[in-house]
Backbone as a chain_set.jsonl record, in Angstrom:
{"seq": "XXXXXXXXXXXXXXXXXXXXXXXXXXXXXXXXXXXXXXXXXXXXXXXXXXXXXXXXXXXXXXXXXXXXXXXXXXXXXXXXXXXXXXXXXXXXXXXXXXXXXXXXXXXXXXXXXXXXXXXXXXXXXXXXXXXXXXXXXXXXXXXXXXXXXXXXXXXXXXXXXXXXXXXXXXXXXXXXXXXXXXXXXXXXXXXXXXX", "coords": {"N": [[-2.458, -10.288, 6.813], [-3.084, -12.018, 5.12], [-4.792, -12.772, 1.815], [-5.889, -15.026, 0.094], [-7.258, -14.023, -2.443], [-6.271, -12.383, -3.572], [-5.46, -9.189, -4.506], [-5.804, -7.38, -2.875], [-5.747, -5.415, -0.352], [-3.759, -2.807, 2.347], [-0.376, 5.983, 9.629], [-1.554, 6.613, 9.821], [-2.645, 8.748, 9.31], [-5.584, 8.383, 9.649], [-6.57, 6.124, 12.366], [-8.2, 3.206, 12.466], [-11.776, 2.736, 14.519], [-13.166, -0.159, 16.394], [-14.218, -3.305, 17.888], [-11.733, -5.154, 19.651], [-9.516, -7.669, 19.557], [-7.222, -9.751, 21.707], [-3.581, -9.74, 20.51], [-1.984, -12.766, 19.031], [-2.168, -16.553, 18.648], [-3.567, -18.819, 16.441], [-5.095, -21.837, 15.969], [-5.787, -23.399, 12.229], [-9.312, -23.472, 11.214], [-11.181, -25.525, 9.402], [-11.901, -24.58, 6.224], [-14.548, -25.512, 4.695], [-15.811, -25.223, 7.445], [-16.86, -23.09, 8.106], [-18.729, -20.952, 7.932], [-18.962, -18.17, 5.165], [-18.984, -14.869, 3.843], [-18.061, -14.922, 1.4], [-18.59, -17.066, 0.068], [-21.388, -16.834, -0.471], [-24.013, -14.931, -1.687], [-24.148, -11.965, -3.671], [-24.76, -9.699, -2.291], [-24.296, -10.282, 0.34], [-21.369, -10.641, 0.207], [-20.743, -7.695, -0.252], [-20.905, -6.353, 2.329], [-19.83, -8.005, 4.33], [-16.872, -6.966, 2.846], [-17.289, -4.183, 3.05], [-17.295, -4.34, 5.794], [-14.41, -3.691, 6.846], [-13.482, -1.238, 6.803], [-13.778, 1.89, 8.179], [-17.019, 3.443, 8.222], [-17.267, 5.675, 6.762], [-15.601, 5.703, 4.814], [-15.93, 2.946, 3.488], [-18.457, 3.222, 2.747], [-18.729, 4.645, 0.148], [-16.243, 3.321, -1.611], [-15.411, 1.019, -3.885], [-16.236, -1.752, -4.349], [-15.514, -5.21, -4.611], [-14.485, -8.971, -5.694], [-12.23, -11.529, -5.908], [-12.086, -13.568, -8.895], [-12.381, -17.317, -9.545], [-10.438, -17.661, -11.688], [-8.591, -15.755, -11.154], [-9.216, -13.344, -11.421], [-10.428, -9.95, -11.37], [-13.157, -8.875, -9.796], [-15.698, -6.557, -10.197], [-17.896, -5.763, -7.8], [-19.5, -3.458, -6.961], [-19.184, -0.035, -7.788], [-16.901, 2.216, -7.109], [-16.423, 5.514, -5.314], [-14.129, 6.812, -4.088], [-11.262, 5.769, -4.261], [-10.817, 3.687, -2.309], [-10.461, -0.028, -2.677], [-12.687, -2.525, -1.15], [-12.443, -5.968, 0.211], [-13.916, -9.159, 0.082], [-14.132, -11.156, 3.006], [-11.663, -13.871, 3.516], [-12.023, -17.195, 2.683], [-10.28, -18.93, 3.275], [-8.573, -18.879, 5.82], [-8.596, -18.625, 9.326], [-10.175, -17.055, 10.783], [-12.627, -14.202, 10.364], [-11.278, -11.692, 7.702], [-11.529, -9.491, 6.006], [-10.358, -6.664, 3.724], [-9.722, -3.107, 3.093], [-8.503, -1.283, 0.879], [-6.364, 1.389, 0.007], [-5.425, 3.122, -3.014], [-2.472, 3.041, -3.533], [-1.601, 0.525, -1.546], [-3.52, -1.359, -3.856], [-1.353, -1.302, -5.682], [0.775, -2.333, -4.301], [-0.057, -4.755, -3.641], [-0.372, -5.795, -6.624], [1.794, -6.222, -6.84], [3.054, -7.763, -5.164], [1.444, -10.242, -5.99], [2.544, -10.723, -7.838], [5.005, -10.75, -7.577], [7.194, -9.156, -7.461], [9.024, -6.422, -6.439], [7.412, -4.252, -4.697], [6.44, -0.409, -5.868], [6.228, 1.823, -4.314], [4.822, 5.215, -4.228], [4.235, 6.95, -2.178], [2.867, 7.303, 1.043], [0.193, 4.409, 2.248], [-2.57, 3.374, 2.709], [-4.42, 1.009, 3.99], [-6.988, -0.7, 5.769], [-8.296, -3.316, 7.956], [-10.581, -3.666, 9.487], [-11.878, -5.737, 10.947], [-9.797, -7.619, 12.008], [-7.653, -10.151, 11.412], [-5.936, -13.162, 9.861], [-2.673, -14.652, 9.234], [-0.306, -16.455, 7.647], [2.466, -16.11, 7.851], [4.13, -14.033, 9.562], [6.978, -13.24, 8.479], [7.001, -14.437, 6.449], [5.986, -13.232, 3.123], [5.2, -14.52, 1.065], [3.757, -16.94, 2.322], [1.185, -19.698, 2.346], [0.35, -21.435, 4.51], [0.833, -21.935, 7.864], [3.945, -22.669, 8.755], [5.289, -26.103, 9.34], [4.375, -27.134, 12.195], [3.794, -24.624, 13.264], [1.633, -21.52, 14.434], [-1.42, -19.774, 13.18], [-0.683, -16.481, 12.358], [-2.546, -14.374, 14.34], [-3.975, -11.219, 14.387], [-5.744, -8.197, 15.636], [-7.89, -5.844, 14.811], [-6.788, -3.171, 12.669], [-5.044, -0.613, 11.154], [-3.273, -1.067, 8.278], [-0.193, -0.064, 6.769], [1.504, 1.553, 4.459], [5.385, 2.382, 3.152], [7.303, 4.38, 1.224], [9.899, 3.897, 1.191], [10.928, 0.792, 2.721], [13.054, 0.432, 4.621], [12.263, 2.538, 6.676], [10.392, 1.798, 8.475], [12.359, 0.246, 10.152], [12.711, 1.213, 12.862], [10.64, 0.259, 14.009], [9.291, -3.05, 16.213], [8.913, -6.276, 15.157], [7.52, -8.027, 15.975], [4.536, -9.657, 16.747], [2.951, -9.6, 18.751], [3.655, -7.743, 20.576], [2.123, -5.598, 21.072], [1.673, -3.115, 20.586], [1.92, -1.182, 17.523], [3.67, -2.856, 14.689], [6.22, -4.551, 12.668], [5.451, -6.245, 9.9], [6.55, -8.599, 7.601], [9.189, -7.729, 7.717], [12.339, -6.589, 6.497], [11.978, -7.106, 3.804], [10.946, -6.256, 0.709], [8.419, -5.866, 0.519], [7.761, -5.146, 3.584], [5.606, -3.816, 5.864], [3.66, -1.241, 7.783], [1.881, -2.567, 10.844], [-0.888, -1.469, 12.605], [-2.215, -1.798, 15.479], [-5.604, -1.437, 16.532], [-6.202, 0.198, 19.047]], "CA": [[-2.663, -9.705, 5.555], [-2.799, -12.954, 3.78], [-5.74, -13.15, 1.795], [-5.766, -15.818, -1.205], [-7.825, -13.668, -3.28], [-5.082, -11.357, -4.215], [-5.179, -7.524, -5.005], [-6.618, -6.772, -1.637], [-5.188, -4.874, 0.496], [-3.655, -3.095, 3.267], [-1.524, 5.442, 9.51], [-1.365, 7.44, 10.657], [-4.081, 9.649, 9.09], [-6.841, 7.549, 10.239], [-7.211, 4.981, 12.839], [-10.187, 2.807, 12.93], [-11.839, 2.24, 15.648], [-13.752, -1.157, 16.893], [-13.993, -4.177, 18.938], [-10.199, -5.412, 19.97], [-8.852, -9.17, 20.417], [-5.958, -9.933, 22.044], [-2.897, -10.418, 19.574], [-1.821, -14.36, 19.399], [-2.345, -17.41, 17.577], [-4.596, -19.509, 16.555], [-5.027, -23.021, 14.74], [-6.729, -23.181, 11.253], [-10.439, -23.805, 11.167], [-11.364, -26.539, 8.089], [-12.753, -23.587, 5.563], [-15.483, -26.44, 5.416], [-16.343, -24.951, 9.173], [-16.972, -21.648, 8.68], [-20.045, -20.036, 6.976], [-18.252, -17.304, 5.108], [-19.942, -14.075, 2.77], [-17.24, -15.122, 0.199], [-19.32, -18.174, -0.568], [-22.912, -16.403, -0.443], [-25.067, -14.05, -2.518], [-23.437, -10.561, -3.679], [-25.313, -8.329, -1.1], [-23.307, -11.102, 1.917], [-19.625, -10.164, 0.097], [-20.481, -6.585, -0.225], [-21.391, -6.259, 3.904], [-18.46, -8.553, 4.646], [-16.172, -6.003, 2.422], [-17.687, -3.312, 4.517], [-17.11, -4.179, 7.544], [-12.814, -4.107, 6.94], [-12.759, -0.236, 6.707], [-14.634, 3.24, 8.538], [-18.508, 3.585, 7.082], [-17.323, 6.963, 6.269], [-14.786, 5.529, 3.719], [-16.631, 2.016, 2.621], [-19.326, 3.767, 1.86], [-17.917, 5.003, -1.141], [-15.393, 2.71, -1.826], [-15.159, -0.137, -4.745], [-16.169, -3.469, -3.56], [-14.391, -6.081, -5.671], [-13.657, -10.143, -5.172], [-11.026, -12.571, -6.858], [-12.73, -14.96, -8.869], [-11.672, -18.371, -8.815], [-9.629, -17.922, -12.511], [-7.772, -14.88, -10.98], [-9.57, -12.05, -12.111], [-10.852, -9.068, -9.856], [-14.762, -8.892, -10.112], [-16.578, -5.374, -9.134], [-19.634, -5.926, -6.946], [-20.107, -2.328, -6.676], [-17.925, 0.448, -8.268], [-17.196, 3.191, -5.521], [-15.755, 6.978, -5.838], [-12.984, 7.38, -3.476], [-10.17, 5.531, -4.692], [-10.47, 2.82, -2.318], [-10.882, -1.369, -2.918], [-12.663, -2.908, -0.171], [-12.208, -6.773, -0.712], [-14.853, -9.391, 1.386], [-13.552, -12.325, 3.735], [-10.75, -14.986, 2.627], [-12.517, -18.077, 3.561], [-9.29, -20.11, 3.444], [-7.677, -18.438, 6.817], [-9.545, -19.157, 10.321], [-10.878, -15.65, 11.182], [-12.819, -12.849, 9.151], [-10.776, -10.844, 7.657], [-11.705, -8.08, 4.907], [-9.992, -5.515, 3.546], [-9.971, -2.341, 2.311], [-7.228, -1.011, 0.493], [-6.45, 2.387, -1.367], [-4.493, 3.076, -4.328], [-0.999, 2.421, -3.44], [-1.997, -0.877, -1.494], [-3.438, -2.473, -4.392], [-0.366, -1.272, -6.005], [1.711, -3.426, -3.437], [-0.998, -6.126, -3.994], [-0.641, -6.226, -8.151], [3.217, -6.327, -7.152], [2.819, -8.71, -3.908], [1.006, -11.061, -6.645], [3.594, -10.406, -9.852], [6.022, -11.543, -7.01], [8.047, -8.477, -8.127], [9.157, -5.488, -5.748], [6.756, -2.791, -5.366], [7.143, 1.08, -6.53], [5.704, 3.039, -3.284], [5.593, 6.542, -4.348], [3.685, 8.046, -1.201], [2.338, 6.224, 2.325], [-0.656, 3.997, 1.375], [-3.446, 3.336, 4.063], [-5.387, -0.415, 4.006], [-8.047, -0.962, 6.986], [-9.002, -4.389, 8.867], [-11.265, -3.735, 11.131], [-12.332, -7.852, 11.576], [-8.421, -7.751, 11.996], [-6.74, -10.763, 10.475], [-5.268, -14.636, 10.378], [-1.927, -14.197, 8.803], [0.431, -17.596, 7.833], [3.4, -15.919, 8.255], [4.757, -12.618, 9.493], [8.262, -13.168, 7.597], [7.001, -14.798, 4.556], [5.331, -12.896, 2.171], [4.027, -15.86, 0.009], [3.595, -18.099, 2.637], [-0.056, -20.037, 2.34], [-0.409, -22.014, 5.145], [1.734, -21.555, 8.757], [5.093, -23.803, 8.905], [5.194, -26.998, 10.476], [4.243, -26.465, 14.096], [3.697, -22.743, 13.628], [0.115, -21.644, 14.111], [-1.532, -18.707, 12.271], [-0.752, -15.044, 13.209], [-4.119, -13.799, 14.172], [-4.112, -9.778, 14.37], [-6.67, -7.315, 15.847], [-8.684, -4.667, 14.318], [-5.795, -2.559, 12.619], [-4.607, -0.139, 10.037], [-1.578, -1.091, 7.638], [0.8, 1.063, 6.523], [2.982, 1.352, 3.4], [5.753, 3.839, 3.206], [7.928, 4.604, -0.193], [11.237, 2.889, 1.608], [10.177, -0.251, 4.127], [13.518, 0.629, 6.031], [11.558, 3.602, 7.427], [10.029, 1.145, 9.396], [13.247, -0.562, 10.959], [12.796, 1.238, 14.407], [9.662, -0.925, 14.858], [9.49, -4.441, 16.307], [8.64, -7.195, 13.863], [6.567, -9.4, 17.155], [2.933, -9.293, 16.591], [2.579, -9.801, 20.602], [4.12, -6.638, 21.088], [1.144, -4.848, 21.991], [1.568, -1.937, 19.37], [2.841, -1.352, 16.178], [5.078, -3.809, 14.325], [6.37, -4.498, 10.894], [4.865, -7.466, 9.472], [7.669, -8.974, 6.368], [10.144, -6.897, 7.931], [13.261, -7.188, 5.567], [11.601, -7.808, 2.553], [10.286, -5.06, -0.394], [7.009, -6.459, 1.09], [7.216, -4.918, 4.908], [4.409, -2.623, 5.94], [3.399, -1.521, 9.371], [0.321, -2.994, 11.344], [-0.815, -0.4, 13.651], [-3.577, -2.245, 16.101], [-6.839, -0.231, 16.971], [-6.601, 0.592, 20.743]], "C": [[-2.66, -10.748, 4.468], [-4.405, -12.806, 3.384], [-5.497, -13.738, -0.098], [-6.582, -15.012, -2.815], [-7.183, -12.494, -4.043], [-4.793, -9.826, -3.756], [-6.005, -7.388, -4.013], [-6.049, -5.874, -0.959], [-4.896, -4.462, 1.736], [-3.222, -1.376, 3.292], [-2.204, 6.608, 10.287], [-2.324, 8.701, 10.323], [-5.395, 9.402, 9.75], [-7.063, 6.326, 10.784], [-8.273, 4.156, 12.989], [-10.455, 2.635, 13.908], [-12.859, 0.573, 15.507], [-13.381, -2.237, 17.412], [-12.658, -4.637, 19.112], [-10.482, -6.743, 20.002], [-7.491, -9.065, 20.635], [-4.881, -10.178, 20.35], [-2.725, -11.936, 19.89], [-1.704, -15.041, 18.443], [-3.325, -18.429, 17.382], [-4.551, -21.153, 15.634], [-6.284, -22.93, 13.428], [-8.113, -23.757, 11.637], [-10.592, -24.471, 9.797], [-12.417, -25.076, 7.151], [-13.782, -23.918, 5.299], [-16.393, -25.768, 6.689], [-17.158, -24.224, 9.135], [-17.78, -21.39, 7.329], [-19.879, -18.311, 6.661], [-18.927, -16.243, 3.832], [-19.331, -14.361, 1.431], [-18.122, -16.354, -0.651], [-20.535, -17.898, -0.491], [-23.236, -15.223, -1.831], [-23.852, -12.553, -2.702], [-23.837, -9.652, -2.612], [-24.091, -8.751, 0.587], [-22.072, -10.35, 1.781], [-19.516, -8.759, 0.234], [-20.522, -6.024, 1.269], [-20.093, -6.769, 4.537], [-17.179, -7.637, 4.235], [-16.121, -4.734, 2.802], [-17.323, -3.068, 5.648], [-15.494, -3.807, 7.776], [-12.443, -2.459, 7.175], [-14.239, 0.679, 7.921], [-16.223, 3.243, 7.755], [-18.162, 4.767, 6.105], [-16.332, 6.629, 4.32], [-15.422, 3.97, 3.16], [-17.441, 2.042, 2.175], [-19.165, 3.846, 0.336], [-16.689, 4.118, -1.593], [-16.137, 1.271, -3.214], [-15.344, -1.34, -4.228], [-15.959, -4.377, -4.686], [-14.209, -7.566, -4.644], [-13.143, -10.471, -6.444], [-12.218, -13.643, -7.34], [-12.413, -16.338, -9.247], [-10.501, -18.759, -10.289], [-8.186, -16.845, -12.227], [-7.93, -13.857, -11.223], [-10.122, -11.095, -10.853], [-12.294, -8.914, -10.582], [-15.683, -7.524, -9.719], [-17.788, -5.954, -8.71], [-19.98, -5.065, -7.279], [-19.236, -0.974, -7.076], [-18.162, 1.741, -7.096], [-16.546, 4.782, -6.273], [-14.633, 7.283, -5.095], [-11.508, 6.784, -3.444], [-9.74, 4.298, -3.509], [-10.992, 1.643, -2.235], [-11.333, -2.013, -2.047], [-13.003, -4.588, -0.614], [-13.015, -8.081, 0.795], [-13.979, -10.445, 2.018], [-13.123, -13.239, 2.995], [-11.139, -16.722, 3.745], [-11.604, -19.129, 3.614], [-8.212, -19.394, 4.759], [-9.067, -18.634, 8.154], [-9.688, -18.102, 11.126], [-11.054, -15.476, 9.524], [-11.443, -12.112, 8.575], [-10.569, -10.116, 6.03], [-11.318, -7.262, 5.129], [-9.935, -4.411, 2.641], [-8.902, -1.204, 1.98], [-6.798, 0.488, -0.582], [-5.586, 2.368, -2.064], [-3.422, 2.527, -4.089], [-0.841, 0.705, -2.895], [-2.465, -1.474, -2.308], [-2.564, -2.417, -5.384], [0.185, -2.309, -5.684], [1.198, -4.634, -3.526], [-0.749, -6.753, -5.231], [0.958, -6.851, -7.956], [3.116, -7.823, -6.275], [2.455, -9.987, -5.367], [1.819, -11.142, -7.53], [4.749, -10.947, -8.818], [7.319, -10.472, -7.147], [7.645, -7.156, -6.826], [8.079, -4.183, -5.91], [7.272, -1.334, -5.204], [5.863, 1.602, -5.203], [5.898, 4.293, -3.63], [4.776, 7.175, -3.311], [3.076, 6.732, 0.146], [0.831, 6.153, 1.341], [-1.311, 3.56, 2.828], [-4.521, 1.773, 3.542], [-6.007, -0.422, 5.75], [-8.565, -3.068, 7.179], [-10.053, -4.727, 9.757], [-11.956, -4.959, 11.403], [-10.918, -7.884, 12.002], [-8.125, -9.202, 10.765], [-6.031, -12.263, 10.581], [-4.085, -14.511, 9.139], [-0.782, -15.947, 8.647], [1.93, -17.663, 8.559], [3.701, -14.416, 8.87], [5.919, -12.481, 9.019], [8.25, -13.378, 6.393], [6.116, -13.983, 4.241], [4.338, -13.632, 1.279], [3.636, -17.261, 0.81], [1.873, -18.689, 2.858], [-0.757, -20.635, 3.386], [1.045, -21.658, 6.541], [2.868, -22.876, 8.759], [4.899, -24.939, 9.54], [5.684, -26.947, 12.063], [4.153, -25.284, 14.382], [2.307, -22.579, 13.484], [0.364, -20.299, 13.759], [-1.078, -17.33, 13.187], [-2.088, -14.393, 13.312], [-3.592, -12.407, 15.388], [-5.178, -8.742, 15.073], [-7.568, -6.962, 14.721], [-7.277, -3.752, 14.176], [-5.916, -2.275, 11.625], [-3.349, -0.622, 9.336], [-0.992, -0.016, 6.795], [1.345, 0.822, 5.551], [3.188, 2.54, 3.446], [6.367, 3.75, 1.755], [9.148, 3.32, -0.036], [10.796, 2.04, 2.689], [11.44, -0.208, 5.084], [13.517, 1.516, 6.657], [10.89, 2.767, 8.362], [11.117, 0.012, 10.279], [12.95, -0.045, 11.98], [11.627, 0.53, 15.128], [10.058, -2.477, 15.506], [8.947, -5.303, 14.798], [7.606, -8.269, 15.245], [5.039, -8.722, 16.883], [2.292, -9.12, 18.273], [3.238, -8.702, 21.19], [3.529, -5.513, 21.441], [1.027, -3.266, 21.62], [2.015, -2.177, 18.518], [3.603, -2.13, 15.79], [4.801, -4.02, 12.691], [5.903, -5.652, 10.988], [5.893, -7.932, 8.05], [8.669, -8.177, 6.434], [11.541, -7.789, 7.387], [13.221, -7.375, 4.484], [10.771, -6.235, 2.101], [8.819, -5.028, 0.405], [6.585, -5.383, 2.711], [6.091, -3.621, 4.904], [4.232, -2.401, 7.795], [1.633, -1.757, 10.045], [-0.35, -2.219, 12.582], [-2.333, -0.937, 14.261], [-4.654, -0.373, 16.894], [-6.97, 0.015, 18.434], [-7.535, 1.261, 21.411]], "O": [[-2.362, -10.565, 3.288], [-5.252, -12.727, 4.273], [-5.116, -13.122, -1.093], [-6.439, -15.424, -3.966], [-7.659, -11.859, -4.984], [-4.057, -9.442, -2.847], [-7.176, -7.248, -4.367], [-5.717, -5.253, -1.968], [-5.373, -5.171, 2.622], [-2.887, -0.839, 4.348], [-3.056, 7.105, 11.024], [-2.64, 9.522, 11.184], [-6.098, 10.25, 10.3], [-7.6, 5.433, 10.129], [-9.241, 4.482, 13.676], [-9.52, 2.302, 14.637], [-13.208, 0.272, 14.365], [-12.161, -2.372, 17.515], [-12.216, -4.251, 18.03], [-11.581, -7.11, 20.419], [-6.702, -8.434, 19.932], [-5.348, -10.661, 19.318], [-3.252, -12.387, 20.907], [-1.257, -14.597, 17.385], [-3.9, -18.852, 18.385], [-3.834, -21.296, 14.644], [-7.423, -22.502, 13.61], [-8.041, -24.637, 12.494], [-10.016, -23.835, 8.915], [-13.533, -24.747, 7.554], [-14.586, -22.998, 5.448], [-17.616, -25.897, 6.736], [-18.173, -24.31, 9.827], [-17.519, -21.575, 6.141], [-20.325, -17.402, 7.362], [-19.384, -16.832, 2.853], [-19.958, -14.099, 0.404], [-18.204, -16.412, -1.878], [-21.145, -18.963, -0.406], [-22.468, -14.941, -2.75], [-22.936, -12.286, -1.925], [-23.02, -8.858, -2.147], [-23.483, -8.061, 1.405], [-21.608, -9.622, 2.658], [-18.479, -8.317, 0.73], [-19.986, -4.916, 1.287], [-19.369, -6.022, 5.196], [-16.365, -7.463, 5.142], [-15.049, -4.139, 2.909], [-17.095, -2.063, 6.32], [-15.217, -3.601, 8.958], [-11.337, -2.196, 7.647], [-15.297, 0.169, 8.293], [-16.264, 2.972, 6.555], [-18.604, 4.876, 4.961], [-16.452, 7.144, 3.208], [-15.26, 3.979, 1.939], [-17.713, 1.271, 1.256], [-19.551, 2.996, -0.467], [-16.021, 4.927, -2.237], [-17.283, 0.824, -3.189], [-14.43, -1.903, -3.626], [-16.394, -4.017, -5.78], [-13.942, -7.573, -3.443], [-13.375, -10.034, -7.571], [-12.983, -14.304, -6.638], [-11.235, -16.087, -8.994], [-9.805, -19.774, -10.241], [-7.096, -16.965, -12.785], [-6.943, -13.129, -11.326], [-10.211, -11.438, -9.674], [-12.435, -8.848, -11.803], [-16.427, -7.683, -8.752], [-18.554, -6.597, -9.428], [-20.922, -5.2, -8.06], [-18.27, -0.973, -6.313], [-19.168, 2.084, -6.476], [-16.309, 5.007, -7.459], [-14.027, 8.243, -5.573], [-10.657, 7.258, -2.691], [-8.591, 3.861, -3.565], [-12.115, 1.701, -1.733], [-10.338, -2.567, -1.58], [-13.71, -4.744, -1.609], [-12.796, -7.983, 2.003], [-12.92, -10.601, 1.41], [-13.73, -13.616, 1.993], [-10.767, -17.145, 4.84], [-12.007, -20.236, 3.97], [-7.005, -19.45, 4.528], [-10.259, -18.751, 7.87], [-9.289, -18.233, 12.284], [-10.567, -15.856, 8.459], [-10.511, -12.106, 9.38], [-9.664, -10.259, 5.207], [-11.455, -6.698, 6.214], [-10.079, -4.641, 1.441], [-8.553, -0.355, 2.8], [-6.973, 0.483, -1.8], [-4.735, 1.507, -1.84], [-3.328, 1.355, -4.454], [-0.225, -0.166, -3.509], [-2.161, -2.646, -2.085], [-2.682, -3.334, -6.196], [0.244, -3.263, -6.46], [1.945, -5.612, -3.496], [-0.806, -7.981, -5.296], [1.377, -7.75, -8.685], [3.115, -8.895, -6.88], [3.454, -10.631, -5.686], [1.536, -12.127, -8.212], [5.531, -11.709, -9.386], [8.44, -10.938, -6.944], [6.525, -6.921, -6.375], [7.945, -3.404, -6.854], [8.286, -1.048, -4.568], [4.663, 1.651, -5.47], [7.033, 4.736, -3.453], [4.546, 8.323, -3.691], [2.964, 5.518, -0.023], [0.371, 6.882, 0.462], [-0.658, 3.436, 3.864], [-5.317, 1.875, 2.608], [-5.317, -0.131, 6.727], [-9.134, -3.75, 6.326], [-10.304, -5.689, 10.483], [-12.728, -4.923, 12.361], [-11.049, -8.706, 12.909], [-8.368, -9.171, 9.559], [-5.496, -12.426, 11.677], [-4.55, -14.265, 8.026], [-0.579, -16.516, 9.72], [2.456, -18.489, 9.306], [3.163, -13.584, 8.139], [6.192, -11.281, 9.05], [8.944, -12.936, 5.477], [5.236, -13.859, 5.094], [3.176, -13.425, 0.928], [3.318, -18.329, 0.287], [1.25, -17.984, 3.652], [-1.982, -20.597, 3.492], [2.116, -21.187, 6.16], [2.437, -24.03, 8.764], [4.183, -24.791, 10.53], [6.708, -26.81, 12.732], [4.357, -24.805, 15.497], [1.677, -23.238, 12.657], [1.416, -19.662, 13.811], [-1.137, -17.223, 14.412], [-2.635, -13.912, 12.32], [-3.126, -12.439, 16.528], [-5.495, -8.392, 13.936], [-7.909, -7.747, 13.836], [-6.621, -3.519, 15.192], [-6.566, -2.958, 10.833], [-2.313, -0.514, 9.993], [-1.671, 0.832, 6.217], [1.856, -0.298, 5.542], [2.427, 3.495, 3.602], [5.81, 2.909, 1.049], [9.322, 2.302, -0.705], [10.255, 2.607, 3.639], [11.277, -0.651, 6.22], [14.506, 1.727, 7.359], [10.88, 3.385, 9.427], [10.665, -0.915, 10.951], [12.715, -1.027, 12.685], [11.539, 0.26, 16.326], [11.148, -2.972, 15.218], [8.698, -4.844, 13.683], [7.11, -9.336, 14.884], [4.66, -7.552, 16.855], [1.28, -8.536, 18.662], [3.388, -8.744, 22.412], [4.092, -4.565, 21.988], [0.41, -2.415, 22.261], [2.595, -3.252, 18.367], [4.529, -2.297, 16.584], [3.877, -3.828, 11.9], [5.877, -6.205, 12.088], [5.701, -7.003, 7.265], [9.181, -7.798, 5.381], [11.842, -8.963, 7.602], [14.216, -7.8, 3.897], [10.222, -5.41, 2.83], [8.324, -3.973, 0.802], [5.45, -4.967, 2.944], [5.904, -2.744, 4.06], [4.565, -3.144, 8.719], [0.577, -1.214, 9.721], [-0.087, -2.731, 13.669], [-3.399, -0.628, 13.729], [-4.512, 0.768, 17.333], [-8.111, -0.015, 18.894], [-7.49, 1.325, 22.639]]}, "num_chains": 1, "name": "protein.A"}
């Protein structure tokens, strides 16, 4: 769920479905490498922003990037209340997302560095899944020394009101279902892979 561009976001209502990868890890790719829609034409970011949620719901949805002073940019303004946000070309996978109300709640907060106000479960989509620095840190940018990235599936995230509603989960990404991701922290959410 890291993605440098901010207010992006992140199940039980609606699983997505599509292609699976194993959970695991991976080493960064030089952002240099990788030929990414974030650095192309508006029609590339809006397709890339697309692809993170259901057609049924990106259809209609808000497509929006960060632009490089910090601001949120509409591509495309949508009707259903949620942000779909295109590939963060500084992590070594795709990974766009699409986030409704309460997630870019947790996003404006996530960024303000300041606890967020959950007042109802909040539903964000992956479906590229995800390259992640940390699963404990919250603000962490790049993976620790000698830690490689958390790279994720195709998955829904979860926010609930209280994040120790999610203590009976694991916190291991290799756990082959569900797990909290910043478990412990105002921050946790749950990552519910697409099976």
């Amino acid at each position: 769920m890291s993605l440098k561009m901010g207010v992006v976001l992140l199940a039980l209502a609606a699983l997505p479905l599509g292609a699976q990868e194993q959970s695991g890890t991976a080493k960064a790719v030089p952002a240099g490498k990788r030929t990414t829609p974030a650095a192309g034409a508006a029609a590339a970011k809006i397709a890339s922003a697309m692809s993170a949620a259901p057609s049924r719901i990106a259809s209609a949805a808000t497509i929006a990037e960060m632009s490089p002073d910090g601001k949120i940019v509409t591509l495309r303004a949508g009707t259903n209340g949620f942000t779909c946000f295109p590939d963060d070309p500084s992590t070594p996978k795709p990974d766009p997302v699409c986030a409704d109300r309460m997630w870019v709640q947790w996003y404006d907060a996530w960024m303000a560095k300041k606890p967020p106000m959950i007042k109802q479960v909040g539903i964000a989509y992956m479906l590229q899944g995800a390259a992640d620095a940390s699963n404990t840190d919250p603000f962490a940018t790049k993976p620790a020394a000698g830690a490689n990235w958390v790279i994720t599936p195709a998955h829904t995230m979860v926010i609930v009101p209280d994040p120790k509603q999610l203590d009976s989960y694991p916190s291991d990404p290799k756990s082959g279902g569900p797990f909290v991701m910043f478990k412990g922290t105002p921050y946790a959410h749950l990552m519910v892979p697409s099976h």
